[in-house]
C-alpha positions as CSV (number, residue, x, y, z in Angstrom):
1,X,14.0,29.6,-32.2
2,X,10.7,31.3,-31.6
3,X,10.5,34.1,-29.0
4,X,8.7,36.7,-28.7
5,X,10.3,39.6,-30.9
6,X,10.6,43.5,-30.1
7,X,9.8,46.1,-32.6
8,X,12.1,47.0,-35.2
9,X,14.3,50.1,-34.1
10,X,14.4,51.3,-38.0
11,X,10.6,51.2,-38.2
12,X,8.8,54.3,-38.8
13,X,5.8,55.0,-37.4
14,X,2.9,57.3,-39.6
15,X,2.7,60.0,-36.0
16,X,4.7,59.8,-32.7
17,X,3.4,58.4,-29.6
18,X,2.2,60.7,-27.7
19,X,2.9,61.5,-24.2
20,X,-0.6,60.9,-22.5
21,X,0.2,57.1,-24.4
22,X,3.0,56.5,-21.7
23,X,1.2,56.4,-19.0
24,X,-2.1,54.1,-18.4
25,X,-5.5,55.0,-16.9
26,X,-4.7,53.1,-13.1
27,X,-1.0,54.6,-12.6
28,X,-0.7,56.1,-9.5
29,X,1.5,58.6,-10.9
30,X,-1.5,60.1,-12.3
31,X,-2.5,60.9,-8.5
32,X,0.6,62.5,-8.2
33,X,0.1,64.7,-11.3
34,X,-3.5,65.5,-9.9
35,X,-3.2,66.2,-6.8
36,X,-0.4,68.7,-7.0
37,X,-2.1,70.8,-9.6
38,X,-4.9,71.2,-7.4
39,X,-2.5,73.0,-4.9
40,X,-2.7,76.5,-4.4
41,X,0.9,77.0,-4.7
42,X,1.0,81.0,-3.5
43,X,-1.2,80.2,-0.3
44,X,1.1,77.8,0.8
45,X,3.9,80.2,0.1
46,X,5.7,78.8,-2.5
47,X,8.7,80.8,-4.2
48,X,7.8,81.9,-7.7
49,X,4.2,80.9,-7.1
50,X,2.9,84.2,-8.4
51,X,5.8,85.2,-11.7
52,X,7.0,88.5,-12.3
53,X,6.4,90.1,-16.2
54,X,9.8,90.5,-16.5
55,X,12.9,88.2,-16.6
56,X,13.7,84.8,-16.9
57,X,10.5,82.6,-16.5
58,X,11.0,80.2,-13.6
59,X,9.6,76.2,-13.4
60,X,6.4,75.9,-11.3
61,X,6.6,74.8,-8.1
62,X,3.9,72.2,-8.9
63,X,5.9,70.8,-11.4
64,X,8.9,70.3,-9.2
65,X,7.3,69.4,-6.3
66,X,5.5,66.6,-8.3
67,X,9.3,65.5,-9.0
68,X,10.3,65.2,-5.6
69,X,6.9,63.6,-4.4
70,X,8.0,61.1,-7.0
71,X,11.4,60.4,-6.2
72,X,10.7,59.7,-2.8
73,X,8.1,57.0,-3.6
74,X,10.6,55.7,-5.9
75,X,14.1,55.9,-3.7
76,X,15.5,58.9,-6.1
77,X,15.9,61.3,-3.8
78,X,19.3,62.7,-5.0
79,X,18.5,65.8,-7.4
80,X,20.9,64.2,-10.1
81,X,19.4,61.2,-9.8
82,X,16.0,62.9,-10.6
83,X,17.5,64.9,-12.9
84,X,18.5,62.0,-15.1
85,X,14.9,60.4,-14.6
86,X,13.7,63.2,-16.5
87,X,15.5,62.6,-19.2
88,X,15.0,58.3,-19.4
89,X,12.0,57.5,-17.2
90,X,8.5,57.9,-18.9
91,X,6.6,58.1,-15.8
92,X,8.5,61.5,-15.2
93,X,8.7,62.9,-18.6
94,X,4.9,62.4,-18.5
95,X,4.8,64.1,-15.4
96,X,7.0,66.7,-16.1
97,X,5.8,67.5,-19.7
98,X,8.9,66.8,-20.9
99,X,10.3,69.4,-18.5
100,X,13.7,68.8,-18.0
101,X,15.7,71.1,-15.0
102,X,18.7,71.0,-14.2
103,X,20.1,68.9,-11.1
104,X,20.4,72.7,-9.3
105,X,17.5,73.8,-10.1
106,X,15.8,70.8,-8.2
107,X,18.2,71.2,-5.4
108,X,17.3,74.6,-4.5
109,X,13.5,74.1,-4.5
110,X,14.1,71.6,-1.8
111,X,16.7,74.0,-0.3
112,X,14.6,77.4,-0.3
113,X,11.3,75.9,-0.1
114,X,11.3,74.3,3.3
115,X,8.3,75.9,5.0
116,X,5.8,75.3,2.1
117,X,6.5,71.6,1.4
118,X,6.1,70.7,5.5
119,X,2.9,72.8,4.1
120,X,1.7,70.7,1.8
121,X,2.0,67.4,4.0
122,X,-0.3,68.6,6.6
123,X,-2.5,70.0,3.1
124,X,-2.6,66.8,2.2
125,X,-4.3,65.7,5.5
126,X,-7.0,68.5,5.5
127,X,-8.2,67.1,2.0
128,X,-8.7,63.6,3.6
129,X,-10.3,65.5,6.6
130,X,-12.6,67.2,4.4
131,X,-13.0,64.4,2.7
132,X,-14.4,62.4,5.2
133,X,-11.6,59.7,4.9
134,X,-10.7,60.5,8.4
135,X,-12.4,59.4,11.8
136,X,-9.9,60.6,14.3
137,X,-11.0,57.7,16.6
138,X,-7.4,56.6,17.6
139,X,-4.3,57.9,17.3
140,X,-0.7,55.9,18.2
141,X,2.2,57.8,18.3
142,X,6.0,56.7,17.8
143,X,9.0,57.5,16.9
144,X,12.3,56.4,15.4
145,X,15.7,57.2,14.7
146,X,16.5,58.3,11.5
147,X,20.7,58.8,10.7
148,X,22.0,62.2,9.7
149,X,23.8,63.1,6.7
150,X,27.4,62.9,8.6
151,X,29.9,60.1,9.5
152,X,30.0,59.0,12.9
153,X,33.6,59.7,12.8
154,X,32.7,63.5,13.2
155,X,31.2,63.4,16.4
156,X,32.9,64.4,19.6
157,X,31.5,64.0,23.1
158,X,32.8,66.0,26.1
159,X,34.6,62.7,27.8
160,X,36.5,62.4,24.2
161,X,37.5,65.8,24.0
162,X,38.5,66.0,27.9
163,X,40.5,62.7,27.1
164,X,41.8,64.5,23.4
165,X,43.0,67.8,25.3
166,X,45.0,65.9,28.4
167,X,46.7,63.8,25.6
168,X,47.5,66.9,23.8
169,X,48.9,68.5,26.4
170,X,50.8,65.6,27.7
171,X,52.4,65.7,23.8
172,X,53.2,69.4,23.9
173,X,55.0,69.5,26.8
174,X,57.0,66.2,25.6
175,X,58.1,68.6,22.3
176,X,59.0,71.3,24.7
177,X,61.2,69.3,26.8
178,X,63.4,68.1,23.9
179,X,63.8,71.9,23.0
180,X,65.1,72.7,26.4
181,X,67.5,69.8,25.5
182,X,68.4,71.0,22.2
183,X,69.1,74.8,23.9
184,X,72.2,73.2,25.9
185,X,73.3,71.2,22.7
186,X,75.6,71.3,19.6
187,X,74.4,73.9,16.3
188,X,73.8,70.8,14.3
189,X,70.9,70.0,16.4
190,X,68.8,73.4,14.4
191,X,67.4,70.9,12.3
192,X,65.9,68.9,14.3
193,X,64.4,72.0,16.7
194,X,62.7,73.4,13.4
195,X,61.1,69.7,13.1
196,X,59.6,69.6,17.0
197,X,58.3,73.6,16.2
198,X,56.8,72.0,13.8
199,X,55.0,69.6,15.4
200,X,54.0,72.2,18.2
201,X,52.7,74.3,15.9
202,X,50.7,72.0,14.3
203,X,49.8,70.2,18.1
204,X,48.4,74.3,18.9
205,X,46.5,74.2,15.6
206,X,45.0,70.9,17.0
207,X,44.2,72.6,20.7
208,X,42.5,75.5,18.9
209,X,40.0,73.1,17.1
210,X,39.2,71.4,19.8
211,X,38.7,74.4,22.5
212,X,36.5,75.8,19.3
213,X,34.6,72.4,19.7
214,X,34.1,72.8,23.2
215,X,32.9,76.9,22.9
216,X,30.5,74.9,20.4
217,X,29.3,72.1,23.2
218,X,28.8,75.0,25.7
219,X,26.9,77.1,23.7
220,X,24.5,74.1,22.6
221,X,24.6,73.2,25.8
222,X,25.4,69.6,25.3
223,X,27.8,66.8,25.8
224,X,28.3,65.8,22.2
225,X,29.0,68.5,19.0
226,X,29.2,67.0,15.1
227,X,31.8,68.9,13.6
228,X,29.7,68.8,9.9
229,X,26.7,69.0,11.4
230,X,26.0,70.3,15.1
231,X,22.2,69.8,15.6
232,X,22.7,66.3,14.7
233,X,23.2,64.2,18.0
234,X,24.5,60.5,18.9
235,X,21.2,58.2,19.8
236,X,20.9,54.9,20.1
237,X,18.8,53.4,17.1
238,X,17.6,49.6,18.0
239,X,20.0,46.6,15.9
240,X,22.3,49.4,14.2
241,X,23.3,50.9,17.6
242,X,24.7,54.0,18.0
243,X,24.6,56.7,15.2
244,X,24.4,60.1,14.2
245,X,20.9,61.2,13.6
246,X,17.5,62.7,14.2
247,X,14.3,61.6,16.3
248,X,11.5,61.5,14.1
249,X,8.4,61.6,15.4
250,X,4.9,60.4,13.9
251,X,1.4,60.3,15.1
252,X,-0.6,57.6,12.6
253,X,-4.7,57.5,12.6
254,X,-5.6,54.0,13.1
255,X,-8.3,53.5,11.0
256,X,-6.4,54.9,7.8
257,X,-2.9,54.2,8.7
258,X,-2.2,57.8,7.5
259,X,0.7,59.8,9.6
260,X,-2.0,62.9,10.3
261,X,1.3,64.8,12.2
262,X,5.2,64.4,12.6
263,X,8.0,66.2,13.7
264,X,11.9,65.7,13.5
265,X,13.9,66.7,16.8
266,X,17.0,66.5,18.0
267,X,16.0,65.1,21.4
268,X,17.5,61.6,22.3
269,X,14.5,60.3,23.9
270,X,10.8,60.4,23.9
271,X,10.2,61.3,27.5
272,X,9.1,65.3,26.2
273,X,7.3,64.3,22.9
274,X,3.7,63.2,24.1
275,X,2.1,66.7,24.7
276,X,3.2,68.1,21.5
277,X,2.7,64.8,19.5
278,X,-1.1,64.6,20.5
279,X,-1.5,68.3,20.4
280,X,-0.6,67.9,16.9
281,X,-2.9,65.2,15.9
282,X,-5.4,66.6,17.5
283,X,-5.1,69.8,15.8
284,X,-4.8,68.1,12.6
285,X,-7.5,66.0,12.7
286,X,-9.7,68.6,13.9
287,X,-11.0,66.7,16.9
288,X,-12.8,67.8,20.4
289,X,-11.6,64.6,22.0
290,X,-9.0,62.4,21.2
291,X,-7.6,58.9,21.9
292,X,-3.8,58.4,21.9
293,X,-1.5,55.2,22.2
294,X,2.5,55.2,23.0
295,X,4.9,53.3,24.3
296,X,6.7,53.7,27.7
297,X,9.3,55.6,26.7
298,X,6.7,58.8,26.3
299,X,5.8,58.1,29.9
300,X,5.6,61.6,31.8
301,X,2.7,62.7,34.6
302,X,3.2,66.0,33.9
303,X,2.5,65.7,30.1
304,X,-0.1,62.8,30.4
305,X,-2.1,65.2,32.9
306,X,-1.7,68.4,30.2
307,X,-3.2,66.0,27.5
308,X,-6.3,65.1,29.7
309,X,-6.4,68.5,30.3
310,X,-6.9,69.3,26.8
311,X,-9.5,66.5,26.1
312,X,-6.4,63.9,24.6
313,X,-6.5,60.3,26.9
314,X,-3.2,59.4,26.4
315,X,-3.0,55.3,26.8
316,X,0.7,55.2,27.9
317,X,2.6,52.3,30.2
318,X,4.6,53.3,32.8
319,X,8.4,53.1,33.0
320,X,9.0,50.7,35.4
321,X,11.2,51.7,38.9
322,X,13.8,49.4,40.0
323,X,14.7,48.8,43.4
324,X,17.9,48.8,45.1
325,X,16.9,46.0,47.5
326,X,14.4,43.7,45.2
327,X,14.0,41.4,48.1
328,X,12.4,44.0,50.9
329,X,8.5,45.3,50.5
330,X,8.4,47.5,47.4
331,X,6.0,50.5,46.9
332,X,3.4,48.5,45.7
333,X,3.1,46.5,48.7
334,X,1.9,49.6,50.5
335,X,-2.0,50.1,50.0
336,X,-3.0,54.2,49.2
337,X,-6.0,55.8,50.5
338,X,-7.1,59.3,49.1
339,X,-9.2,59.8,51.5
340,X,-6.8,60.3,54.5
341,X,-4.2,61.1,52.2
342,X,-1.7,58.0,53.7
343,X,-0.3,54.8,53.0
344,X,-1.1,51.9,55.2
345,X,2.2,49.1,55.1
346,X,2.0,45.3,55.4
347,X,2.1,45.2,58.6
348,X,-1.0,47.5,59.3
349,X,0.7,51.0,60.0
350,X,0.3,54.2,58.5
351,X,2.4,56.0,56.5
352,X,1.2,60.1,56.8
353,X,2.5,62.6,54.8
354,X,5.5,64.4,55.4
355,X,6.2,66.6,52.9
356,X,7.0,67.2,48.9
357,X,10.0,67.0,46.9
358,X,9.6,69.8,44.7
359,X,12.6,69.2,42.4
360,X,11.6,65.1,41.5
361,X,7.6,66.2,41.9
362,X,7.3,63.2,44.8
363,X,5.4,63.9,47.8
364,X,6.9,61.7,50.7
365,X,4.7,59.6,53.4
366,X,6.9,58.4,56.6
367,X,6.0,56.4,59.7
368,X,8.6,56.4,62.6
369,X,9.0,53.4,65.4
370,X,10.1,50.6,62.5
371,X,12.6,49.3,65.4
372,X,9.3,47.5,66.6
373,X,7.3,45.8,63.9
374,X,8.3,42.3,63.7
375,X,8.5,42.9,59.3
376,X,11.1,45.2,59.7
377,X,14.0,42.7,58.2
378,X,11.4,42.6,55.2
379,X,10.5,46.3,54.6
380,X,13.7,48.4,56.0
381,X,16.9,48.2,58.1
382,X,16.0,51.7,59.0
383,X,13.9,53.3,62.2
384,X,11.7,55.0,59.5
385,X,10.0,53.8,56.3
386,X,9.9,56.2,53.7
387,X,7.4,55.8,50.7
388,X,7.5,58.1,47.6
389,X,4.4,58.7,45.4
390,X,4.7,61.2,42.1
391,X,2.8,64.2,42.0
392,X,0.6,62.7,38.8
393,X,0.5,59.1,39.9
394,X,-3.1,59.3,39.9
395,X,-3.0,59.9,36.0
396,X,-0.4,57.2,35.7
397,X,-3.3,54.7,37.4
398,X,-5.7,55.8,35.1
399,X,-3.5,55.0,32.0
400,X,-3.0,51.6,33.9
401,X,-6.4,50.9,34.7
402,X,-6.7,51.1,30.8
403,X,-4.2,48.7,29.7
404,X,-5.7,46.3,32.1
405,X,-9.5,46.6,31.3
406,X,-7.7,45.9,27.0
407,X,-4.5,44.1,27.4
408,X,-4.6,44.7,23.1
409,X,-3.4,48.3,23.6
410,X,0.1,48.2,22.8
411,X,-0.5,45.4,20.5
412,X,-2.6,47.9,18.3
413,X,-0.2,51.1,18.9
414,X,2.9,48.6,17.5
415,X,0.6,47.8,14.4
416,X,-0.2,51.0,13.5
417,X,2.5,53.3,14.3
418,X,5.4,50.9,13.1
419,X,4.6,50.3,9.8
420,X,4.9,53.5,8.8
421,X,8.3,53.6,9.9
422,X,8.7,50.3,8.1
423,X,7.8,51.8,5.0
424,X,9.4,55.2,5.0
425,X,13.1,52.9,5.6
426,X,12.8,50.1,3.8
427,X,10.3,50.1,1.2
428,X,11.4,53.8,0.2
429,X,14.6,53.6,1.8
430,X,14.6,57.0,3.2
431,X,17.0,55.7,6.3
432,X,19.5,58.9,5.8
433,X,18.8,62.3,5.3
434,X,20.5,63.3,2.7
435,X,20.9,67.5,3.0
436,X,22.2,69.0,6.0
437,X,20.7,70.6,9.0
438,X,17.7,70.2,11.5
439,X,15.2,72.5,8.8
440,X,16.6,70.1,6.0
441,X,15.5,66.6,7.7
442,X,12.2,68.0,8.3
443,X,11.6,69.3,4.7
444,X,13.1,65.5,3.6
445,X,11.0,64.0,6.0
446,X,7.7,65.8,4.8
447,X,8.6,64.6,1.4
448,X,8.7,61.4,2.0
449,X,5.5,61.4,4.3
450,X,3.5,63.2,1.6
451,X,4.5,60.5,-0.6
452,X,3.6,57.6,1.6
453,X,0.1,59.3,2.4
454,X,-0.8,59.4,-1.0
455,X,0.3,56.0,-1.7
456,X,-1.5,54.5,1.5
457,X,-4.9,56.2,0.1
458,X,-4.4,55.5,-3.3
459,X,-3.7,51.9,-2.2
460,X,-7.2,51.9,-0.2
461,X,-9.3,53.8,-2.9
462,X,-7.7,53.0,-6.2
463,X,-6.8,55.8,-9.0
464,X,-10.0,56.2,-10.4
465,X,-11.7,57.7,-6.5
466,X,-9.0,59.2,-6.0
467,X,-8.9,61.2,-9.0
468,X,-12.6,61.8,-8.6
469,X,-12.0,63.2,-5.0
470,X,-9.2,65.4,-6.2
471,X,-11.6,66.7,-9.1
């Protein structure tokens, strides 16, 4: 049979291969390599950036961090994984140089070096800046939920542990009333009293744990505590429900589909994450004025107004209200005028103001003498009509009157912030954090963004430009 035949393993050759032969001209590894070397390592505070005469001599930083940059792209982001790559994969042993650490030696650079790596992603965005590769046109702004490294099992809300403790104690006082009963019995009954101490003592051992729990829950001042890792919380995350994770956050240029800021909180929603988000970006990219898209669930006046305030239009839909009595007039059946400060009602009247509602940032309008208008059995079963209006709701109709002038909006801000996500889960299946620890999930996270950044612009430019920009 004729097929196509490998060399012969007993074959020797006249010189070994050598190690620039394992890797071809158009690998992107070779962006990798480049790019990292043209880091300066001590600027961006790096340990053992800068060696001492003395002593053991440590691995550069560069050299490790191209490692990890690697991994990521490649979904080895265990250090024993990577530590075995080293030793069998020839796109690492070309990058390392044949270096070859140990699987705690790569650990701790990702442990200790936490700062300088979240560094080096936003690095990586000034060189594009300054590279012209970025417009800073248009910005969208997401974010996801990304699972912790710890077991559902682990976490504890308040209603569980209140529901825990009253069991506990029901169980307790069970135990003690059998050793009131074995106090008025027989001597042969000792063994069965050392048994129920037993079990109290071990049911007290239990109630300890938990009030330790709850001291934890106060102090965090939460309703939930993860007892292997606290400053993870339980979100809700889409089709896999709910888990125990982080909010990542991303801001993603439009024309470049680079992710110019991110951030990793604990926060369950997105309500808070506008203003800081677009901040961000906007700092990044080095902007005067900047144009941001998100969803409705980073609808907030109060932000919205800080970022026009700061030169950001922030494009965002607004969380819609529901309504009690669906059926009756709703708010925006009563027509606003600025002028007079009042809402005029279907039927003709107006509303004046009558005073603010500091604590929900609504000022109120009222008109008295409902008992007469023939609408009342449509509008209210009251005497007086009361209409709300929010304290920024003229900066909520000017994100509106957006979306309705370029009904595309949100279909662009899906197509550009999403896929990011898309590709940092599935296509590099970062979807748990492996390390423990708020300050750990950011450091993963910048890993795997720096990764994805130079992919995306490799994948735009190709090797050979992107070597050239590099130098």
């Amino acid at each position: 049979m004729r097929h196509i035949q490998g060399e012969d393993r007993q074959q020797r050759t006249l010189l070994p291969d050598a190690l620039e032969d394992f890797v071809d001209a158009e690998n992107p590894v070779r962006v990798i390599d480049a790019y990292m070397e043209s880091l300066d390592m001590e600027s961006l505070g790096f340990n053992y950036a800068v060696t001492k005469e003395t002593g053991r001599k440590p691995y550069n930083p560069a050299d490790l961090l191209k490692l990890y940059v690697y991994g990521y792209l490649n979904k080895v982001a265990v250090s024993r994984r990577l530590e075995v790559e080293c030793h069998r994969n020839l796109e690492v042993i070309w990058l390392m140089s044949r270096l070859r650490p140990d699987y705690k030696t790569i650990a701790d650079f990702r442990k200790d070096n936490s700062k300088a790596i979240r560094a080096t992603c936003s690095a990586f965005i000034q060189f594009c800046r300054a590279a012209k590769l970025l417009s800073g046109r248009l910005v969208a702004i997401d974010g996801s939920k990304f699972k912790a490294a710890a077991s559902k099992d682990q976490m504890l809300t308040r209603k569980q542990l209140k529901r825990d403790q009253a069991e506990l104690e029901q169980k307790v006082q069970r135990y003690l009333d059998q050793l009131d009963q074995f106090d008025s019995e027989e001597p042969e009954a000792e063994l069965e009293r050392g048994q129920v101490e037993s079990a109290l003592q071990r049911l007290a051992d239990k109630a300890e744990r938990l009030e330790q729990r709850e001291k934890a829950m106060n102090e965090l001042g939460g309703n939930q505590h993860c007892a292997t890792e606290p400053e993870a919380r339980l979100v809700r995350s889409g089709r896999d429900g709910m888990i125990v994770g982080y909010n990542v956050q991303s801001a993603v240029d439009a024309d470049t589909g680079l992710i110019v800021h991110h951030d990793v909180t604990n926060e369950t929603g997105d309500s808070l994450q506008l203003q800081p988000m677009a901040e961000g970006a906007k700092a990044a990219l080095e902007v005067e004025e900047l144009e941001v898209l998100a969803d409705a669930g980073y609808s907030n006046g109060e932000q919205q107004a800080e970022c026009e305030n700061n030169g950001i239009t922030a494009t965002v839909p607004r969380r819609l209200e529901t309504s009690s009595y669906p059926e009756r007039y709703q708010k925006r059946d009563f027509v606003y005028d600025p002028e007079s400060d009042s809402y005029r009602c279907p039927a003709g009247e107006v509303l004046d103001y009558a005073g603010e509602d500091k604590r929900r940032k609504m000022y109120r309008y009222q008109r008295s003498g409902c008992n007469q208008c023939p609408l009342q059995p449509n509008c209210t079963t009251a005497n007086t009509r009361t209409i709300t209006r929010n304290k920024y709701e003229a900066t909520f109709e000017r994100s509106q009157a957006r979306l309705q002038s370029d009904p595309t909006l949100m279909t662009q801000r899906m197509a550009i912030a999403e896929r990011p996500f898309a590709m940092l889960k599935r296509a590099m299946s970062l979807r748990r954090f492996s390390c423990r620890g708020l300050t750990a999930a950011k450091t993963e996270i910048s890993l795997g963004i720096l990764g994805f950044n130079l992919q995306r612009m490799t994948n735009r430019l190709g090797v050979r430009q992107m070597l050239a920009l590099i130098g």
